[in-house]
C-alpha positions as CSV (number, residue, x, y, z in Angstrom):
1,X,13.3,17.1,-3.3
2,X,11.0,19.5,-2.3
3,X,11.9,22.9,0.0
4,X,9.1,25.2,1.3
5,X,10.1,28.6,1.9
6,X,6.6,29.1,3.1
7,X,6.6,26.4,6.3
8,X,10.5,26.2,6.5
9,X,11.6,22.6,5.6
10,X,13.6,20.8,2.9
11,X,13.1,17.4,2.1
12,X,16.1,15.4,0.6
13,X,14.4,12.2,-1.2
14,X,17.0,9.2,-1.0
15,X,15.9,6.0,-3.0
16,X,13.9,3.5,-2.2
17,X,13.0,4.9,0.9
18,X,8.7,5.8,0.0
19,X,10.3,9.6,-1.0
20,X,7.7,9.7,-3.6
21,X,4.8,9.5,-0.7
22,X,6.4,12.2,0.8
23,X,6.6,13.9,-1.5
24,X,2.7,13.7,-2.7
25,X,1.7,14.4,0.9
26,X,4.2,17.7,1.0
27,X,3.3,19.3,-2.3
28,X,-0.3,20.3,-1.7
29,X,0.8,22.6,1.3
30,X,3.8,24.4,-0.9
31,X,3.2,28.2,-1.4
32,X,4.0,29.6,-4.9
33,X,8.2,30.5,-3.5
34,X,9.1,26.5,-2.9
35,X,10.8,24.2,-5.1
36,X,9.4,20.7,-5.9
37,X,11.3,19.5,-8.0
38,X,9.2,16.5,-10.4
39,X,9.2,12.7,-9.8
40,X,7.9,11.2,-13.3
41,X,5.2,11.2,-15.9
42,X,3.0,8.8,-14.1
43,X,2.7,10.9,-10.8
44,X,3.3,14.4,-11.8
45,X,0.1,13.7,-13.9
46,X,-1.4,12.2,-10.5
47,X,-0.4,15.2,-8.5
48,X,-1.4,17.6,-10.6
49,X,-5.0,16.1,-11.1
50,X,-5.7,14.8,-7.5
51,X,-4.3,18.3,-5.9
52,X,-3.8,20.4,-8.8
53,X,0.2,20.8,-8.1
54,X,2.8,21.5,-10.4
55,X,6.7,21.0,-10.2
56,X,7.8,24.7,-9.6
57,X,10.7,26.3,-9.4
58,X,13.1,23.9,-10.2
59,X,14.8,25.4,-13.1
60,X,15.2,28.3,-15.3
61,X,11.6,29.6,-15.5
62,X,11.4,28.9,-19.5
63,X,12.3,25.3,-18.4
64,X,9.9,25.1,-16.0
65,X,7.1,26.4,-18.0
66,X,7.9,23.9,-20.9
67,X,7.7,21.1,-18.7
68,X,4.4,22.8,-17.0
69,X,3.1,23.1,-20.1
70,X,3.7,19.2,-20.9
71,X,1.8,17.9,-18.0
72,X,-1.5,20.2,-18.6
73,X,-1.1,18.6,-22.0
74,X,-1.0,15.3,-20.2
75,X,1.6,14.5,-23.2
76,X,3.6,11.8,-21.5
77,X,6.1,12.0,-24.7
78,X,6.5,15.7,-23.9
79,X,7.2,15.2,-20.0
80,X,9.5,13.0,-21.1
81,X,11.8,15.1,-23.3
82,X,11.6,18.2,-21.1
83,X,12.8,15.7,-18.4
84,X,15.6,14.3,-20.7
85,X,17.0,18.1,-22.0
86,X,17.0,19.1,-18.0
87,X,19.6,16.1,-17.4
88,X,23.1,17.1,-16.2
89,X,22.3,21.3,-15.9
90,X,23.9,22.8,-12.7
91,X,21.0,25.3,-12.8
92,X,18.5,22.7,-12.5
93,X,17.6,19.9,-9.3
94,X,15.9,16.8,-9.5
95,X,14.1,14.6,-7.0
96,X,17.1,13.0,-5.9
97,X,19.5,16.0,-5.1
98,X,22.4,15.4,-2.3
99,X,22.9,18.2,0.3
100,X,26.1,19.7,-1.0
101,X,23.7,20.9,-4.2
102,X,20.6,21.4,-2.5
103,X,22.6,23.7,-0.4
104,X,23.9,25.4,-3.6
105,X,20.8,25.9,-5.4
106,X,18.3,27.1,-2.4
107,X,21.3,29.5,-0.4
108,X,23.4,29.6,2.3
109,X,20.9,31.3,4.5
110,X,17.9,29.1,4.0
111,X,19.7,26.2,4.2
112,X,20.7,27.2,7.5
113,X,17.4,28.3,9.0
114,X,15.2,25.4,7.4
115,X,14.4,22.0,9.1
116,X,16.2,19.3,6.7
117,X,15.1,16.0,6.5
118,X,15.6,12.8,4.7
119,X,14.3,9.1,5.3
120,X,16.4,6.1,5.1
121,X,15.9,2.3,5.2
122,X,18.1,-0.9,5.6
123,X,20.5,-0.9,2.6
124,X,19.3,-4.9,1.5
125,X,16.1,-3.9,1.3
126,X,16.8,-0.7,-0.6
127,X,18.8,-2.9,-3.1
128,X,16.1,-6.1,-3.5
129,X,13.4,-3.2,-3.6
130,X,15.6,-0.9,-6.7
131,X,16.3,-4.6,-8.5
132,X,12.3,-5.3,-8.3
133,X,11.9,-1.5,-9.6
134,X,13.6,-2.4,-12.5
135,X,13.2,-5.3,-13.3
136,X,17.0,-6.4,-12.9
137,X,18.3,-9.2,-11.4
138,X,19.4,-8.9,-7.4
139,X,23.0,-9.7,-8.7
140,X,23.6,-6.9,-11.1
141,X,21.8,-4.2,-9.1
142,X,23.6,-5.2,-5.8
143,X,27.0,-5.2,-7.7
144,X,26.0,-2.7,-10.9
145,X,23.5,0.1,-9.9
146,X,24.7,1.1,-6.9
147,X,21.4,3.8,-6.6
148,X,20.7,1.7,-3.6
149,X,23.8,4.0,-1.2
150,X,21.8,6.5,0.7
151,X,24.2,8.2,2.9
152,X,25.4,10.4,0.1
153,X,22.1,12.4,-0.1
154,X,21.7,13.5,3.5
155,X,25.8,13.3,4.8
156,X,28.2,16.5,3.4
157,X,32.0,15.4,3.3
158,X,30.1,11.8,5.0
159,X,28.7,13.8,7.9
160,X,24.8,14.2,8.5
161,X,24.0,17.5,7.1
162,X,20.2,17.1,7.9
163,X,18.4,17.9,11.0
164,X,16.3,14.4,11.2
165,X,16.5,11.0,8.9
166,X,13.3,9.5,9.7
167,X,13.8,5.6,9.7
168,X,11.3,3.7,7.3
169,X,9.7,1.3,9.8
170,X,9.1,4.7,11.6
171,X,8.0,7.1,8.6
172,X,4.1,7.4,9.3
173,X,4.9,8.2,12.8
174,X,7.9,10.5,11.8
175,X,6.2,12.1,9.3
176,X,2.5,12.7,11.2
177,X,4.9,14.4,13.7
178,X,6.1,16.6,11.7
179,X,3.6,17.7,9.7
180,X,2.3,18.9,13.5
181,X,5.8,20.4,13.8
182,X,5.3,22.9,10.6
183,X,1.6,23.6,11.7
184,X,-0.2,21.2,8.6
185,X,-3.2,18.9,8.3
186,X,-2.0,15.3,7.8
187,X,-4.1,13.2,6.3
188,X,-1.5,9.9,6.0
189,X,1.0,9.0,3.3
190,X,-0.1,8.4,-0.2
191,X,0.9,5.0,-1.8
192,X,2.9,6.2,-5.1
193,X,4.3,2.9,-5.9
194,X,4.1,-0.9,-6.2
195,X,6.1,-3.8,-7.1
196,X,5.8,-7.8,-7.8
197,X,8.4,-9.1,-5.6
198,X,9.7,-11.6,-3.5
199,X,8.3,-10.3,-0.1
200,X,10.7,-12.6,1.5
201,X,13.4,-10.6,4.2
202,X,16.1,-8.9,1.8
203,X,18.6,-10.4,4.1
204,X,17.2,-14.1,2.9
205,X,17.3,-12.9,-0.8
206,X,21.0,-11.5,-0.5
207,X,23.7,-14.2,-0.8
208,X,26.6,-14.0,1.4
209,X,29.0,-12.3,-1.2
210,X,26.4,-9.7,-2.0
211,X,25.3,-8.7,1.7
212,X,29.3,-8.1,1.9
213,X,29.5,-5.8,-0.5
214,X,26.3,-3.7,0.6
215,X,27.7,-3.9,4.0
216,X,30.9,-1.7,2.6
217,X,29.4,0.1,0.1
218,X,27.3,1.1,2.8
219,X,29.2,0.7,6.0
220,X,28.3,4.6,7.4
221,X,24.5,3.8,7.2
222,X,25.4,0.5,8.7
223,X,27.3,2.4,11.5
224,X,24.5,5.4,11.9
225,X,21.7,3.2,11.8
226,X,22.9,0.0,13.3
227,X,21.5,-2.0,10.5
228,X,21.7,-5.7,11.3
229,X,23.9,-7.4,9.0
């Protein structure tokens, strides 16, 4: 999650969904006021080297100079206990916040005046993509880790609470677009991650009982978006 006082947006990251490269791309234009909230040892380490950006703001300012701290260090078991102790606090956000807290933590007032965006994808490919993430089977993440429901992040009491969801065949459009909209330099989408998968369609890796039950765990994206099932 990101959310730049300076040029007036918030970003709300759903999964699965190249949030990461938008993240990379937004961080280097963020004034010393926004929140950017981090994504993980490998590419807080890769943003602060390649554009010399820290996660700020986030928490508590002795919480965010411990973890601050941990990354000049480049101390990946460091990052990684100042990211376990900020699990669960109210007073802290993550990367993947949902609107109803984002809301909460930046103010009524900002949230109002800022430009809120979020991306989202098909929900199979969100789930075959999360499984290959993890290295769990398609079975246990369609049924088990359910990480793969987006509308939660960007919808308040399941309405859109965001100005724009950019859709992921249409993100480096989307996203060159707006970049022009807050006035900054765009210089494409960074690639932050990669997986050995199947690059088969999702919808041929899915059996029929589990494309059933992402089509109702997710039946408002499938109704938003008009997904094909």
């Amino acid at each position: 999650m990101i959310a730049s006082r300076k040029h007036n947006f918030i970003f709300i990251k759903t999964m699965k969904t190249a949030g990461t490269s938008v993240e990379l791309a937004l961080s280097p234009h963020c004034g010393p006021d926004d929140i950017i909230t981090p994504i993980s040892t490998h590419h807080d380490l890769q943003r602060l080297k390649e554009d010399g950006v820290a996660p700020r703001n986030f928490a508590p300012g002795d919480m965010v100079n411990r973890y601050r701290k941990a990354l000049r260090k480049g101390n990946p078991k460091l990052i990684k206990r100042a990211l376990r102790d900020n699990r669960g606090r109210l007073d802290t956000m993550r990367a993947h916040e949902a609107c109803a807290r984002v809301r909460e933590f930046v103010g009524e007032d900002f949230w109002r005046s800022a430009f809120k965006f979020a991306v989202e994808r098909h929900p199979y490919e969100k789930a075959v993509s999360l499984a290959a993430m993890n290295g769990h089977s398609i079975a246990d993440t369609v049924f088990f880790d359910l990480r793969y429901i987006g509308y939660r992040s960007y919808t308040i009491n399941d309405r859109v609470a965001v100005d724009h969801v950019i859709r992921f065949d249409d993100l480096a459009d989307d996203m060159q677009a707006l970049m022009a909209r807050f006035g900054l330099p765009w210089r494409g989408l960074p690639h932050a991650r990669a997986t050995n998968r199947d690059r088969r369609p999702a919808r041929e890796q899915l059996s029929l009982q589990q494309r059933l039950f992402v089509q109702e765990m997710c039946a408002l994206e499938f109704e938003l978006f008009g997904w094909e099932r």
